[in-house]
C-alpha positions in Angstrom: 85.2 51.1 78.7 83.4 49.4 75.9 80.5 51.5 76.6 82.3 54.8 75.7 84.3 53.2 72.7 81.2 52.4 71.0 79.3 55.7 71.8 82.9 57.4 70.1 82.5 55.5 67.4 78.7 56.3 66.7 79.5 60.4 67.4 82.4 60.2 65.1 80.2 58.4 62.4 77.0 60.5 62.7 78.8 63.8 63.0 82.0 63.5 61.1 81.6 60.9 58.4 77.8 61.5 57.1 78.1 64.9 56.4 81.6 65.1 55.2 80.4 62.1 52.5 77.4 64.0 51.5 79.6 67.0 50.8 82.1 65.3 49.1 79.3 63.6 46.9 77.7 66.7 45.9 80.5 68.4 45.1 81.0 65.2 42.6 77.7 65.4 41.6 77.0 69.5 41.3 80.6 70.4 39.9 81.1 73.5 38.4 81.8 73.1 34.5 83.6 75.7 32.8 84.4 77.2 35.7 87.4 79.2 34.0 85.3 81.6 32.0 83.1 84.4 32.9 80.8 84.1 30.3 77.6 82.7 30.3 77.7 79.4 28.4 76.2 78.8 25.2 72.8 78.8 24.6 72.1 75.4 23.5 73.4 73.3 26.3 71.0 71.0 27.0 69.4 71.9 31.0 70.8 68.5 32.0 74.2 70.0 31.8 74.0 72.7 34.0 75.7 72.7 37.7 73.4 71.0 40.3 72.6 73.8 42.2 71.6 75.9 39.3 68.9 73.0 38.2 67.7 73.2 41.9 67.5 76.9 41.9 69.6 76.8 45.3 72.4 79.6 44.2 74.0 81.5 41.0 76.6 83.3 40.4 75.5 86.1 39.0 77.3 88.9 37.2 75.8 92.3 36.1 75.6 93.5 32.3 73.8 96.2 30.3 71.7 95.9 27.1 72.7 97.8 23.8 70.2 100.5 25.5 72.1 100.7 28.8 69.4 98.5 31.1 71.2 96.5 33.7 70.6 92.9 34.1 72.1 90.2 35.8 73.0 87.1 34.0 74.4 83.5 36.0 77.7 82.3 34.7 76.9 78.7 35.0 73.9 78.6 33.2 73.1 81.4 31.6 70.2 82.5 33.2 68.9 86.2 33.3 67.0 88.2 36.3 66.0 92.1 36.3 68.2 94.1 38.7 65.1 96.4 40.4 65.0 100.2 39.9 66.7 101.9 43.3 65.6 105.5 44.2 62.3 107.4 43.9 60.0 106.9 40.7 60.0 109.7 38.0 
């Protein structure tokens, strides 16, 4: 009976509590700031302030916008950063 208490104890720890307290600590550590607006923030926010997973490069949340000439671009909300949104069909 001792046996199986124990190896409970280790399955509950090893599969329950480690990865629920990593996910609760990066959420902590990665939180979203601003995460009311849809706008990119400003400029000069220092890199250190941006959302964990945007400093790792792991995911964005990206929202499509055109340039004064009509080009579509993507830009992140959390940090501001821009991509190219590729050309779809046959070349001219």
């Amino acid at each position: 009976m001792n046996d199986a208490l124990g190896t409970t104890l280790v399955f509950i720890f090893v599969f329950i509590v480690v990865p629920w307290g990593s996910i609760l600590a990066l959420r902590l550590v990665g939180r979203r700031r601003g995460a009311e607006s849809l706008y990119a923030p400003p400029p000069q926010e220092p890199p250190a302030d941006r959302p964990l997973r945007c400093r790792l490069n792991l995911f964005h949340r990206w929202r499509t916008m055109r340039t004064p000439t009509g080009d579509r671009y993507q830009r992140c909300v959390d940090c501001g950063r821009t991509r190219d949104i590729p050309m779809v069909g046959p070349p001219p």
